[in-house]
C-alpha positions as semicolon CSV with decimal commas, in nm:
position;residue;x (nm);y (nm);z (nm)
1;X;0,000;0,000;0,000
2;X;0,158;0,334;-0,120
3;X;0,096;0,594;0,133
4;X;0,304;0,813;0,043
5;X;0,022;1,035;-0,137
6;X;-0,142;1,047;0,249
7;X;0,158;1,163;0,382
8;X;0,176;1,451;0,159
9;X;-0,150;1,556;0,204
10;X;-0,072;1,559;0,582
11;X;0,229;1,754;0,535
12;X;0,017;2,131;0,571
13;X;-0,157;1,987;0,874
14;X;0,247;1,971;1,024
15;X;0,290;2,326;0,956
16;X;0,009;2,444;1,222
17;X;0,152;2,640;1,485
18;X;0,015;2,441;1,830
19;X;-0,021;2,834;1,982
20;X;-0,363;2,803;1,804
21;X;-0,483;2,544;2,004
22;X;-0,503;2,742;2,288
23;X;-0,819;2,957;2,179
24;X;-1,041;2,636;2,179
25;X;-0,851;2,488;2,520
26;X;-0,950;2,800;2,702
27;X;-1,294;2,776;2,554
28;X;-1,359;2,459;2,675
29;X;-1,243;2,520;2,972
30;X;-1,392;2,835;3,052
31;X;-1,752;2,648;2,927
32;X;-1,702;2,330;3,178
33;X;-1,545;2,541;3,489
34;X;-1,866;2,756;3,472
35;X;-2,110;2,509;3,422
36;X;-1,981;2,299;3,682
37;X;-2,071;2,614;3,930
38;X;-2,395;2,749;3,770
39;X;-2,738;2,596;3,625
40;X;-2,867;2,906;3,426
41;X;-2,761;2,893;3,077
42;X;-2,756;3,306;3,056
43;X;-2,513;3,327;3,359
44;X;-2,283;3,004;3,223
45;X;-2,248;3,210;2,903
46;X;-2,123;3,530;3,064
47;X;-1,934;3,394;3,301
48;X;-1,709;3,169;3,052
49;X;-1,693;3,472;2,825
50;X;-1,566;3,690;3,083
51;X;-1,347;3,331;3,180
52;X;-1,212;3,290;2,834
53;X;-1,092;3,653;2,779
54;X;-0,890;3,660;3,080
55;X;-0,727;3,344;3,013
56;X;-0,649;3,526;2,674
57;X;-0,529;3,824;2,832
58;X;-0,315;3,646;3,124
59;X;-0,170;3,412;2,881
60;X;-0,081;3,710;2,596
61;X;0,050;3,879;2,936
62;X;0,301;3,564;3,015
63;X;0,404;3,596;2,605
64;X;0,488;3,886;2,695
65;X;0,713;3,848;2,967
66;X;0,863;3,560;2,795
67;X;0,975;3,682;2,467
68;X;1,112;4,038;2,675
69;X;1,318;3,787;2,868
70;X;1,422;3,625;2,583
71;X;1,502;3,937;2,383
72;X;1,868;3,944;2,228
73;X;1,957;3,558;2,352
């Protein structure tokens, strides 16, 4: 079996930068933390919104840090 023809049409899937993952992971998280402390869909909705953009923020923060730190290595 040639799969050779698979592994090229794999190859673009390689060149995803993982960083991207993280907007779904804090999603998810943010959704299941605040459902797991509220039953009314309105106030689950709000509260993992206002969840997922500081996750955002604190993690664009830590970027931040890091590549100053890591400035002229």
């Amino acid at each position: 079996m040639n799969t050779l023809p698979l592994l090229i049409a794999l190859v673009p899937l390689a060149q995803i930068n993982v960083t991207w993952y993280l907007l779904p992971l804090a999603a998810a998280i943010s959704l299941v933390y605040k459902a797991t402390r509220y039953e009314d869909p309105q106030r689950i909705l709000r509260g993992a919104g206002r969840l997922f953009i500081q996750i955002i923020v604190f993690m664009a923060i830590i970027l931040g840090v890091l590549v100053a730190l890591s400035y002229r290595l």
